[in-house]
C-alpha positions as a Markdown table, in Angstrom:
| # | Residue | x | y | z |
|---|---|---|---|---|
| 1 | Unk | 0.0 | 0.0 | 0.0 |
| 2 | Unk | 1.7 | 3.5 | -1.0 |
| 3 | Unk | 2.6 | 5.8 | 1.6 |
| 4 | Unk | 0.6 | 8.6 | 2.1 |
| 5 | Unk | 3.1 | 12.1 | 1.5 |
| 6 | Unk | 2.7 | 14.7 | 4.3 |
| 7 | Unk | 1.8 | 18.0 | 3.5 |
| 8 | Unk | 4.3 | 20.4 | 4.7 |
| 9 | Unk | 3.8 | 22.7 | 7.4 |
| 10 | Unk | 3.7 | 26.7 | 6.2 |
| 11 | Unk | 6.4 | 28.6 | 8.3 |
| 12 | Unk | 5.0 | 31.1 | 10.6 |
| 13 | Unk | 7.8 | 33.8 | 9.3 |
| 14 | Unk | 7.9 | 36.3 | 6.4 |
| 15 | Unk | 6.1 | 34.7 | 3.3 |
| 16 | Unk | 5.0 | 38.4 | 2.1 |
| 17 | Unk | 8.5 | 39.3 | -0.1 |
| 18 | Unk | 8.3 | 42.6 | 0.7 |
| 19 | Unk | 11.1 | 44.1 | 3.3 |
| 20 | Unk | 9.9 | 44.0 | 6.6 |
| 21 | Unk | 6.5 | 42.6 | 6.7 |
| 22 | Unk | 4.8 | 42.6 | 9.4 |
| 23 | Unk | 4.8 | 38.3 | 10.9 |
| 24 | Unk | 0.8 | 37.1 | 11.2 |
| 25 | Unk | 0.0 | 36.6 | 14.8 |
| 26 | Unk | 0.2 | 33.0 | 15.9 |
| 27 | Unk | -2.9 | 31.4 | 17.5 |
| 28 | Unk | -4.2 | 32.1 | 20.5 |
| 29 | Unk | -1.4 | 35.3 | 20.9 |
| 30 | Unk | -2.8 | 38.3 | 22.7 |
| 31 | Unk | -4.1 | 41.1 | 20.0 |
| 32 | Unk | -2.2 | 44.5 | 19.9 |
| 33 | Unk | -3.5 | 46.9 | 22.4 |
| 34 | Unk | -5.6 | 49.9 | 20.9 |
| 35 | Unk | -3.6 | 52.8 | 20.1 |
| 36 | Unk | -5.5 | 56.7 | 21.2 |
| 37 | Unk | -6.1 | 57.7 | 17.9 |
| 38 | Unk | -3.5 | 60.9 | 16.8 |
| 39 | Unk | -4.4 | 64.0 | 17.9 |
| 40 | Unk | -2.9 | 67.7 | 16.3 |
| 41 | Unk | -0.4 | 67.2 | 18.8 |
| 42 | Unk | 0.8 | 63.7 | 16.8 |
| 43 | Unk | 0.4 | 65.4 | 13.4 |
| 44 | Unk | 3.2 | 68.2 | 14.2 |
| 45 | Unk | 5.8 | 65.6 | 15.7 |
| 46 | Unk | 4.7 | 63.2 | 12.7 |
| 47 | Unk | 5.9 | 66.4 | 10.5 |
| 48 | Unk | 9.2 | 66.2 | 12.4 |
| 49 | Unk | 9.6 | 70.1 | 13.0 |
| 50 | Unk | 13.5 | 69.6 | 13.8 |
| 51 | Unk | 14.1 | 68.7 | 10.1 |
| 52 | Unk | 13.1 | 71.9 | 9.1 |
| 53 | Unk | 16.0 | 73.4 | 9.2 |
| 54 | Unk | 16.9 | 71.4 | 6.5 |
| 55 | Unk | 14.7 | 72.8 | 4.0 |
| 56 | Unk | 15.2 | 76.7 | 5.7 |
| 57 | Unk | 19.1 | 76.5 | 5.5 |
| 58 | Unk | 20.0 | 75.8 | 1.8 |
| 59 | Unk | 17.4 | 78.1 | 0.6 |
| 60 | Unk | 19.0 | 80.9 | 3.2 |
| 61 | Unk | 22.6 | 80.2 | 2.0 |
| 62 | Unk | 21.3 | 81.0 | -1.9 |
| 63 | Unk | 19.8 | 83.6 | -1.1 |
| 64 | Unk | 23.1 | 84.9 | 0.5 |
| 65 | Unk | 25.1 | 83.9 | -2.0 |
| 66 | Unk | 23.1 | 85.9 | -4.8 |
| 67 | Unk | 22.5 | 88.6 | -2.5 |
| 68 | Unk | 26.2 | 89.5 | -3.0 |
| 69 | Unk | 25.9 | 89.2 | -7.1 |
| 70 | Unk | 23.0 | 91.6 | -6.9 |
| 71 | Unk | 24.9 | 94.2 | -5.2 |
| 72 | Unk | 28.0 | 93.5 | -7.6 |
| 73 | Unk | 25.3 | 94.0 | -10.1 |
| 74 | Unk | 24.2 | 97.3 | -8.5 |
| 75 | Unk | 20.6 | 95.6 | -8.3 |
| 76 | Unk | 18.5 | 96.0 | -4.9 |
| 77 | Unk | 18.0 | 92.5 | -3.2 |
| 78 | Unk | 14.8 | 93.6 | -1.4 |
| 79 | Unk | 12.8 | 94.3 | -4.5 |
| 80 | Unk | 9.5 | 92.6 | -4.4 |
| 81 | Unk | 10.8 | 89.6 | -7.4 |
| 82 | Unk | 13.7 | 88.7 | -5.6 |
| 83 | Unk | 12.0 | 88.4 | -1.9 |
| 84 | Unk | 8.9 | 86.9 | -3.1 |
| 85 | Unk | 11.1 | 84.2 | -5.1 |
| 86 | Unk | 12.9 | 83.7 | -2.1 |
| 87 | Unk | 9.8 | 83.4 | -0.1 |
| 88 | Unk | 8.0 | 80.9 | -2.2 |
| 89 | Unk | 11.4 | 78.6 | -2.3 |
| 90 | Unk | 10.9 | 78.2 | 1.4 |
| 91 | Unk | 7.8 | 77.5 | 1.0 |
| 92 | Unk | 8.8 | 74.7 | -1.5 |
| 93 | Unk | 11.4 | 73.5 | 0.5 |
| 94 | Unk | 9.7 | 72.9 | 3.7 |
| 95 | Unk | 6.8 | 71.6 | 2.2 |
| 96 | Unk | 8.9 | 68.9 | 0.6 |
| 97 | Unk | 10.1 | 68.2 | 4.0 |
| 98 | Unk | 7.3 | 67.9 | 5.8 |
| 99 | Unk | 5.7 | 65.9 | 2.7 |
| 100 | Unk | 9.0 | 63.4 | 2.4 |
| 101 | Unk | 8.5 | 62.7 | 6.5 |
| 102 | Unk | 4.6 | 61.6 | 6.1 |
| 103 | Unk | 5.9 | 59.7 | 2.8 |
| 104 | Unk | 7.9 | 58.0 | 4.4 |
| 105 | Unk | 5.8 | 57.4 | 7.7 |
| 106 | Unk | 3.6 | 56.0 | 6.0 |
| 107 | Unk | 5.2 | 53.8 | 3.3 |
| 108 | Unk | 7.6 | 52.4 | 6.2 |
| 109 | Unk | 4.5 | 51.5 | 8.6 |
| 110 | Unk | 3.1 | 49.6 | 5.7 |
| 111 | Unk | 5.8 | 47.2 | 4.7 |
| 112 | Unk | 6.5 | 46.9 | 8.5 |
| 113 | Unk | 9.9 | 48.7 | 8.7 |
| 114 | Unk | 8.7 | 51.1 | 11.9 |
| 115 | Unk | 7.4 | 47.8 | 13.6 |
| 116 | Unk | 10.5 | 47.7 | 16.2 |
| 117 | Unk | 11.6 | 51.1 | 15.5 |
| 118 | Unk | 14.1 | 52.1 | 18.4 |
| 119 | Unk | 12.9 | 55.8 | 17.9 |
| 120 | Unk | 9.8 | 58.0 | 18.2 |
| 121 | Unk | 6.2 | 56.0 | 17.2 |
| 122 | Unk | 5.2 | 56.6 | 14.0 |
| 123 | Unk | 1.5 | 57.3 | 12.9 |
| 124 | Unk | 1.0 | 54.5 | 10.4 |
| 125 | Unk | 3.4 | 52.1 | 12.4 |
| 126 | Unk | 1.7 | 52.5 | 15.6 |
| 127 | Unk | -2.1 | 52.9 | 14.3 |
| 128 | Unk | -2.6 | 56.2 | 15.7 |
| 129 | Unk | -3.7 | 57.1 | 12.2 |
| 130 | Unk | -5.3 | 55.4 | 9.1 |
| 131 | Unk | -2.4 | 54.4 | 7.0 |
| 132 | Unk | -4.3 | 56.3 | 4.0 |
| 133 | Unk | -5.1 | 59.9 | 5.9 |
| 134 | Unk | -1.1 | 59.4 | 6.2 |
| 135 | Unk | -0.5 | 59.4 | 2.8 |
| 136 | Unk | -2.9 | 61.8 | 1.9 |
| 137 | Unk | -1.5 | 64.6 | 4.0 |
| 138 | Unk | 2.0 | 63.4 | 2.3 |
| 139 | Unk | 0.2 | 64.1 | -1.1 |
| 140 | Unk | -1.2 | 67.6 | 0.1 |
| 141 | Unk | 2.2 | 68.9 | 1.2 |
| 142 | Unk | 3.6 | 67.7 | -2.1 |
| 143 | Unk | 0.9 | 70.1 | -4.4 |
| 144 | Unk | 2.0 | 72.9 | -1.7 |
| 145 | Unk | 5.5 | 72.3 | -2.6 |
| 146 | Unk | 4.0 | 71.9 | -6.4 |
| 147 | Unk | 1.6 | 74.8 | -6.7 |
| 148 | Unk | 4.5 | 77.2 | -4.8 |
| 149 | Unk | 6.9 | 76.0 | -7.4 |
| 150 | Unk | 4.4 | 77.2 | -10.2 |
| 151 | Unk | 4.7 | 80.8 | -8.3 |
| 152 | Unk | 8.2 | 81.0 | -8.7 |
| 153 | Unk | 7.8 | 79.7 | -12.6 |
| 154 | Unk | 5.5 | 82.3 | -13.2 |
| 155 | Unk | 7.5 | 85.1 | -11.6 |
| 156 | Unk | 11.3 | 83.9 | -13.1 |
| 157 | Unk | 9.8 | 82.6 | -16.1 |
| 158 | Unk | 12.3 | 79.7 | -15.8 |
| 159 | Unk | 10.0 | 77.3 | -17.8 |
| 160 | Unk | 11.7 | 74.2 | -17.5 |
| 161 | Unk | 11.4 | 74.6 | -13.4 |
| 162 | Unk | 8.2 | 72.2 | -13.1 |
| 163 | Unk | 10.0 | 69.3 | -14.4 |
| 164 | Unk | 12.8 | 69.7 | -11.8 |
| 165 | Unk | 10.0 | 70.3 | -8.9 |
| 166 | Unk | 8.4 | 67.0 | -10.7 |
| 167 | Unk | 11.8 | 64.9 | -9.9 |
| 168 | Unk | 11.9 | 66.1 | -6.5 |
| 169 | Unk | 8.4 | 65.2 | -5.5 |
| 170 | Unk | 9.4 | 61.9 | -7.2 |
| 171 | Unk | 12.6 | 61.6 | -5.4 |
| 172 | Unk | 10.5 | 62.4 | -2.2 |
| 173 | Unk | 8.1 | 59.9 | -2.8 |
| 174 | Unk | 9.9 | 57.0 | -3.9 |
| 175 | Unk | 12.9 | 57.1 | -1.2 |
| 176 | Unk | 10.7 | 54.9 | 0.9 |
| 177 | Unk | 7.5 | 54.3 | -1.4 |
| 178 | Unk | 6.9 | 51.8 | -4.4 |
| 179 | Unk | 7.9 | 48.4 | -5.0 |
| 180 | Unk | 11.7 | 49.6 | -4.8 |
| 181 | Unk | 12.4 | 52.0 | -2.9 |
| 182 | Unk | 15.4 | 53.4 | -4.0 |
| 183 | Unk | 16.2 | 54.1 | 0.2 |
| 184 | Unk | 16.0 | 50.7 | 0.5 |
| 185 | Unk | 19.3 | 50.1 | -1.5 |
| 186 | Unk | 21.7 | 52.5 | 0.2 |
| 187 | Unk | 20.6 | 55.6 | -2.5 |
| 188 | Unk | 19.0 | 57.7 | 0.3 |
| 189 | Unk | 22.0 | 59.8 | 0.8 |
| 190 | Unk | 23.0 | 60.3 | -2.8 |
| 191 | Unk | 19.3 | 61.8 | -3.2 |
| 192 | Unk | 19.1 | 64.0 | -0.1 |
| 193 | Unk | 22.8 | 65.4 | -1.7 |
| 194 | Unk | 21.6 | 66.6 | -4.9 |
| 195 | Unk | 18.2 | 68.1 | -3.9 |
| 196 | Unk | 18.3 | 69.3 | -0.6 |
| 197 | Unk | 22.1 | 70.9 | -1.5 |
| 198 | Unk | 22.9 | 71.3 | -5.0 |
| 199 | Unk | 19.0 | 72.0 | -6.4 |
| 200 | Unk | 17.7 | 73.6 | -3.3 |
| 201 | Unk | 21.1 | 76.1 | -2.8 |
| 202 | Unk | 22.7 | 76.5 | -6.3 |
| 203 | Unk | 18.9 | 76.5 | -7.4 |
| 204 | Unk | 17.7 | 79.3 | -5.5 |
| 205 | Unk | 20.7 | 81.5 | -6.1 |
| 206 | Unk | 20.4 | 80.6 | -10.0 |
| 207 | Unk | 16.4 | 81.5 | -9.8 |
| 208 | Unk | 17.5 | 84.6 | -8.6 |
| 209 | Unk | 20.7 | 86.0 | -10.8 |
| 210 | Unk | 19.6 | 83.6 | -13.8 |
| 211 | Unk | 23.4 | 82.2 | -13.3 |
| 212 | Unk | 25.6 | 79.3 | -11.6 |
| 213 | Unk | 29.1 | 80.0 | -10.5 |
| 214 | Unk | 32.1 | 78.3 | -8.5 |
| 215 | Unk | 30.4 | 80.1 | -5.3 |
| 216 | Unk | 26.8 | 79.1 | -5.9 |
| 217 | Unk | 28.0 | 75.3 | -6.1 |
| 218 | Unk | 30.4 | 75.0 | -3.3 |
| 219 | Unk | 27.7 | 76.4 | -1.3 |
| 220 | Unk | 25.1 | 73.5 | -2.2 |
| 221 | Unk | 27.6 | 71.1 | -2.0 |
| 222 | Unk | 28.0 | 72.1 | 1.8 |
| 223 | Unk | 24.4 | 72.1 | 2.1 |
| 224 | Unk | 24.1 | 68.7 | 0.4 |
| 225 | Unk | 26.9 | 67.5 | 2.7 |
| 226 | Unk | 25.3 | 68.1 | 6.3 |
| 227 | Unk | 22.0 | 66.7 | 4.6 |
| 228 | Unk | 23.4 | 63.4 | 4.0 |
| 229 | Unk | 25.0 | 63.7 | 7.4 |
| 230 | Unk | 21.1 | 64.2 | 9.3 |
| 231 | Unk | 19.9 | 61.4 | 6.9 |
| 232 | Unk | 23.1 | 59.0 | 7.6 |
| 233 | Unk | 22.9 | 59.4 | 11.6 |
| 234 | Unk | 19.2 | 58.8 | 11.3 |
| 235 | Unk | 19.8 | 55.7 | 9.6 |
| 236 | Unk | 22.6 | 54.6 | 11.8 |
| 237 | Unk | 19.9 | 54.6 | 14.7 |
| 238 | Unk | 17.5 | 52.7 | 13.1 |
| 239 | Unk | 20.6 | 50.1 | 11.9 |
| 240 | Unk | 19.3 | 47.3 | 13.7 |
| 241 | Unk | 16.0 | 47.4 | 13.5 |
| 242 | Unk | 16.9 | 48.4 | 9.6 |
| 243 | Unk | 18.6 | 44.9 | 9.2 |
| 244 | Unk | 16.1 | 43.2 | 10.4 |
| 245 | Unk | 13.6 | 44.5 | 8.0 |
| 246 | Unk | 15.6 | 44.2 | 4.7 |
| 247 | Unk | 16.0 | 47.8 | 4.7 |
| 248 | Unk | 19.7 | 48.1 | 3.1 |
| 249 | Unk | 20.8 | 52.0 | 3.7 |
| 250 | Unk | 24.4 | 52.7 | 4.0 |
| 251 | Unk | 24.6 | 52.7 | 8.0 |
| 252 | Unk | 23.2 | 48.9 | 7.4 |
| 253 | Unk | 26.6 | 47.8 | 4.6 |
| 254 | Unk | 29.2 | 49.0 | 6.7 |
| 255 | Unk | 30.3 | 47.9 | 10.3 |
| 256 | Unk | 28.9 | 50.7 | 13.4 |
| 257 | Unk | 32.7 | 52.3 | 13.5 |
| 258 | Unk | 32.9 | 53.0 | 9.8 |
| 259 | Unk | 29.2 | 54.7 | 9.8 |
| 260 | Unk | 30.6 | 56.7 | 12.5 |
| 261 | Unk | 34.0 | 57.8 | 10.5 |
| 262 | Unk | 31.4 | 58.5 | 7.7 |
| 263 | Unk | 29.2 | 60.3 | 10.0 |
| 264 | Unk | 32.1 | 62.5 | 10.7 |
| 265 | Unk | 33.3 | 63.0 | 7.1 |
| 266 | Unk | 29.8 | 64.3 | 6.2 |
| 267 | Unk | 29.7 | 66.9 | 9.3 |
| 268 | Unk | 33.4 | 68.2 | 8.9 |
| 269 | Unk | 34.0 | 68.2 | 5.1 |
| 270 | Unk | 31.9 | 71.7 | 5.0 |
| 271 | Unk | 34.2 | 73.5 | 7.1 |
| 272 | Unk | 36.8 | 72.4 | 4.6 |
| 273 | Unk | 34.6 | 74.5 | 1.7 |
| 274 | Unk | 34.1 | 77.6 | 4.5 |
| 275 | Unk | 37.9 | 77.7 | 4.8 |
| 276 | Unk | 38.0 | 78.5 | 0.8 |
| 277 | Unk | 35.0 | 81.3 | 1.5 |
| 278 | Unk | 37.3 | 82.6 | 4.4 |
| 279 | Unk | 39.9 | 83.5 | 1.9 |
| 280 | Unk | 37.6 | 85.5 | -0.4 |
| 281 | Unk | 35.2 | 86.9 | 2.1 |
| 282 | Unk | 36.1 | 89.1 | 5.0 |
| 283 | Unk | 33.3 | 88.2 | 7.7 |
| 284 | Unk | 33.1 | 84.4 | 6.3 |
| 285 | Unk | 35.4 | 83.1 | 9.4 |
| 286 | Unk | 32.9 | 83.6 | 11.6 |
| 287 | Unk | 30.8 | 80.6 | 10.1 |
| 288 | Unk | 33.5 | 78.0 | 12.4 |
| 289 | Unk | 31.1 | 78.9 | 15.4 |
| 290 | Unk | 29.2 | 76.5 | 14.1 |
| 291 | Unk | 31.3 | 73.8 | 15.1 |
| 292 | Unk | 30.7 | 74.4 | 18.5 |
| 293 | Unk | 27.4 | 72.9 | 17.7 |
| 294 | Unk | 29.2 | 70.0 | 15.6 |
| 295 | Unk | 31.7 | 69.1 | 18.0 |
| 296 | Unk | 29.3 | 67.7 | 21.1 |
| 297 | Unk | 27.1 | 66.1 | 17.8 |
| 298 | Unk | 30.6 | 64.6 | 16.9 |
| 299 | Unk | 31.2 | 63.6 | 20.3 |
| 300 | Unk | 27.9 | 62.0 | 21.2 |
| 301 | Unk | 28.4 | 59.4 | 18.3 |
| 302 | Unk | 31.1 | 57.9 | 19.2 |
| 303 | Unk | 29.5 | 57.4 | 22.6 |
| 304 | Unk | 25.9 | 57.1 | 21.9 |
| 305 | Unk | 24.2 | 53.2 | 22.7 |
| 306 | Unk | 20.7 | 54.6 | 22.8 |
| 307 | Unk | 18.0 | 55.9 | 20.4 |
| 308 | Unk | 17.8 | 59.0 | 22.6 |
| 309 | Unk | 21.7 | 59.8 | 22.4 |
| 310 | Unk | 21.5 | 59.4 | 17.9 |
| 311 | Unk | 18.1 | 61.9 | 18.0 |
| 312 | Unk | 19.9 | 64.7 | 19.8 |
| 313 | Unk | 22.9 | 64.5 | 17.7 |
| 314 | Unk | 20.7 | 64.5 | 14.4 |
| 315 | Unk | 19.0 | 67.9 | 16.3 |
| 316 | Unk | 22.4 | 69.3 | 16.7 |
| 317 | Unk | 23.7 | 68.1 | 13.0 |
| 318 | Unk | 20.7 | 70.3 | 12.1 |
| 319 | Unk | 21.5 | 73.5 | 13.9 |
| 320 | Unk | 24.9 | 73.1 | 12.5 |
| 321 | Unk | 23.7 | 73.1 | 9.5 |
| 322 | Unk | 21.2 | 76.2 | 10.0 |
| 323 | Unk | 24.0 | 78.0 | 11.7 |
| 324 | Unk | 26.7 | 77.5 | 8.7 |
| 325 | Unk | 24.0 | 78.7 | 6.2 |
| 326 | Unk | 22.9 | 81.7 | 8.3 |
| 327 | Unk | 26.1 | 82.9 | 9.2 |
| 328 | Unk | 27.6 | 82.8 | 6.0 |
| 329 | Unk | 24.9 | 84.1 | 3.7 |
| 330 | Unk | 25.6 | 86.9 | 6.5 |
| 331 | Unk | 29.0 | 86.7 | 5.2 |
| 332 | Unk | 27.9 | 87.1 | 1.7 |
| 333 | Unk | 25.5 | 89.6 | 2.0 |
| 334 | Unk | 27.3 | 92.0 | 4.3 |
C-alpha cells in the first residue's frame, strides 16, 4: 500500500516578499492593544519640525550667495521679485520636508519597517492614524511644494522649473514608497545630496541672478553635505532594526565604527569648503562657530548606545547646518 506524503507545514515567518513585513500573529497570541487615535499634537511631531532646518538653511545660504551678485550687479535685493522668489522657495522647500516625512511614515508602517523602531512612534506604524489619511497629508504637502513652485515659474519665467520640482516630489516619494524604494538600497544619501544641497542652494541663487558659478555650487555642496550627514545618523539609529527589516541604507553595509567615521566625514567636510570662503570673504570666518554645535554632535556618536543619544545629535547636525548657512549668507550679504 503506498505511503501517504505529508503535507508540509507553512512557516509562521515572512512569506510576504516585501522588506519588513509585518509576521501574522500566531494562534491564541494576545491582540495589539488599541492605540489613542493621533491628535494635532501627533500630526506636528509626525511632521518632524527639527528637520526643518533642513529645508530653511539651503534656501537661506542661496539667497546669500546671490545677494552679493546683486549688489555687484548694482541691483536691490529687497525688490518685491527677488523676496517673493525667495519666499516661495521656502515654502517649496519645507513643504517637501514635511511631505517626504509623512511619505515616508507612511510607506515604512506599511511594509513593517517602523514595527521595532528604536525611535519615536510613527503614525501608520503605531495605528494612531489610518495608513491612507497618512498618505494623503503626504500628497497635500507635495501640491504645496507643487503649486509654490508654479509661483516661482510664473515670476522667473524659468519654464523648465516644473520638471525639476516634478523629480523632487518623485525623489520624495519614492525614497521609501513603491515596489523599490530606492532608500531601500543605500541611495537615500545620494538623493538628499543633490536636492536638498545642490538644487535647493545653487537652485535658489540661479532662480534669482539667472546664473551658476564656482560660489553658488560650493555652497550647495555644503548644504548637500550636512544633509546626507542628518539622513546618515538617522539611519545609523534605526541600523538594527533596519537589518532586520531588509531595509539596506548605507549605516546597514558598513560595520557601526565606519558609519561613525562616515558620520564625521559628512559633518566636517563643509568646514573644509568655508575655509575657501574665508579667503575670499572678510566676515566668512565667523561661520567656524558652528562647530561648536558640531563638535558635542561629533562627540555624542562615538559614545551614543541609545535611540535617545543618535536623536539629539541629528537635532544638533541640524542646527549646524542652520547656523553655517545663516552665518555665511551673512557673510555674503554683508
Amino acid at each position: 500500500m503506498a505511503s501517504r506524503k505529508t503535507p508540509k507545514k507553512k512557516s509562521a515567518g515572512n512569506r510576504s516578499g516585501r522588506p519588513g513585513a509585518r509576521p501574522v500573529l500566531a494562534r491564541g497570541a494576545a491582540a495589539p492593544a488599541l492605540v489613542r487615535p493621533a491628535r494635532l499634537g501627533d500630526w506636528i511631531r509626525a511632521a518632524r519640525p527639527a528637520t526643518l532646518g533642513l529645508a530653511i538653511a539651503p534656501v537661506l545660504l542661496g539667497w546669500g550667495v546671490a545677494y552679493l551678485q546683486f549688489l555687484i550687479d548694482d541691483l536691490n535685493p529687497w525688490d518685491i521679485l527677488p523676496v517673493s522668489v525667495v519666499a516661495l522657495c521656502f515654502v517649496v522647500a519645507a513643504a517637501l520636508q514635511i511631505g517626504v516625512n509623512f511619505a515616508n511614515d507612511y510607506s515604512d508602517g506599511i511594509r513593517g519597517t517602523d514595527a521595532h523602531r528604536v525611535g519615536p512612534a510613527r503614525l501608520t506604524a503605531s495605528g494612531a492614524a489610518p495608513a491612507k489619511r497618512v498618505r494623503l497629508v503626504a500628497f497635500i504637502f507635495f501640491g504645496v511644494a507643487a503649486l509654490a513652485g508654479v509661483g516661482v515659474t510664473v515670476l522667473t519665467q524659468v519654464w523648465w522649473l516644473p520638471a525639476v520640482g516634478a523629480a523632487a516630489i518623485v525623489a520624495a516619494w519614492f525614497y521609501t514608497g513603491g515596489k523599490k524604494p530606492y532608500g531601500y538600497s543605500g541611495l537615500g544619501e545620494l538623493m538628499v545630496f543633490v536636492f536638498f544641497g545642490l538644487v535647493a542652494t545653487t537652485g535658489t541663487a540661479f532662480l534669482l541672478v539667472q546664473a551658476v558659478w564656482i560660489d553658488s555650487i560650493l555652497a550647495g555642496v555644503s548644504m548637500g553635505l550636512f544633509s546626507m550627514a542628518v539622513l546618515h545618523i538617522n539611519n545609523v539609529r534605526d541600523r538594527a532594526t533596519d537589518i532586520a527589516a531588509g531595509k539596506r541604507t548605507l549605516a546597514t553595509r558598513m560595520p557601526l565604527w565606519l558609519g561613525r567615521v562616515f558620520y564625521s566625514i559628512l559633518v566636517l567636510a563643509p568646514f573644509g569648503i568655508l575655509a575657501y570662503f574665508s579667503l575670499i570673504l572678510i566676515s566668512a570666518g565667523w561661520t567656524f562657530f558652528a562647530l561648536f554645535i558640531a563638535a558635542p554632535a561629533l562627540l555624542i556618536t562615538w559614545t551614543a548606545t541609545t535611540a535617545r543619544e543618535y536623536v539629539l545629535v541629528l537635532k544638533l547636525t541640524v542646527w549646524t547646518s542652520l547656523t553655517y548657512a545663516t552665518l555665511l549668507a551673512y557673510a555674503f550679504a554683508f
